[in-house]
C-alpha positions in Angstrom: 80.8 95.1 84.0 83.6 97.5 83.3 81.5 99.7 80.6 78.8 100.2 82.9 80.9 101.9 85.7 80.7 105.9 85.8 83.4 108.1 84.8 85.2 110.6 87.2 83.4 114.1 86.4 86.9 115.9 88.1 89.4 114.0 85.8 86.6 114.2 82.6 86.3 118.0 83.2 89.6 118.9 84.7 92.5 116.0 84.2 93.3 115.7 87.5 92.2 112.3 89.9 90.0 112.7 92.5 90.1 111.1 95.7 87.9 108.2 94.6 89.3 107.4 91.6 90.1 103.8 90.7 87.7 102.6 93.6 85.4 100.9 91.2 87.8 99.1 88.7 89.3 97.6 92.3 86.1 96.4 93.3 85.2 94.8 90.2 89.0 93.5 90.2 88.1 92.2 93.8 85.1 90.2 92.0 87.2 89.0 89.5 89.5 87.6 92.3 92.7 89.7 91.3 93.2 90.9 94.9 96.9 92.4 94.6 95.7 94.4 91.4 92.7 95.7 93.4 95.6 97.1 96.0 97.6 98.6 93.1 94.2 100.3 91.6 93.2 102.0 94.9 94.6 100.9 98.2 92.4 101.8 100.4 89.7 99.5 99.2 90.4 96.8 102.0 90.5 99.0 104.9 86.8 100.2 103.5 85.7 97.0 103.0 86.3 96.2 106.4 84.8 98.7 108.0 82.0 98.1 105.6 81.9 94.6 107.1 82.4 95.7 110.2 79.4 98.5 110.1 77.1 95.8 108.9 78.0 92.7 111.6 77.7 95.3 114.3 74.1 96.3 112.8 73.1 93.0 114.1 75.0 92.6 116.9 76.0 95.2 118.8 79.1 94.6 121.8 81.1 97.1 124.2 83.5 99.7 122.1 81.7 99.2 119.1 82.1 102.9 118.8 86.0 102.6 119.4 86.5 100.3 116.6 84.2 102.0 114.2 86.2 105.3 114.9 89.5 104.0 114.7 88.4 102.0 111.9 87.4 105.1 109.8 90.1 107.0 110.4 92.8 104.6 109.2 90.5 104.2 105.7 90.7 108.2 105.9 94.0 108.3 106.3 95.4 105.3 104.2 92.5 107.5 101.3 94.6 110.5 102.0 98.4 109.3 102.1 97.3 106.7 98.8 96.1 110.3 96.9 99.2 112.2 97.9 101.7 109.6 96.7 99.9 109.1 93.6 99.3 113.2 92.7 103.0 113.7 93.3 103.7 114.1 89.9 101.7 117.6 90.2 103.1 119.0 93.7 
């Protein structure tokens, strides 16, 4: 599985990680069942899987403040993307 996945064009071409990076080795770790080393790889794989989950379910079923959960739930994957990025790019800042 691992030599199918795509390289990142920003780290190829320019050595630094991009914000996605290490979001497909931790879903195929996730497969694999390895669920602290998918945390390590890219944390905010959980909080996107949820709301993954959660989009889908409420595609189906749809209940009062959907909205509100689906907003809050995006912005914590945002953010937990975000403050993941920062803390591993501090070497360069």
């Amino acid at each position: 599985m691992e030599k199918y996945m795509l390289p990142c064009l920003n780290k190829k071409l320019f050595g630094v990680d991009c914000l996605g990076c290490g979001m497909q080795r931790s879903a195929a770790l996730i497969l694999k069942g390895e669920f602290v080393a998918a945390f390590y790889m890219y944390p905010a794989i959980y909080p996107l899987l949820f709301l993954l989950i959660f989009i889908g379910f409420n595609f189906f079923v749809s209940f009062k403040h959907d909205w509100t959960i689906k907003l809050a739930l995006m912005i914590i994957t945002v953010l937990t993307i975000i403050i993941s990025y920062f803390i591993k790019m501090k070497i360069f800042f």
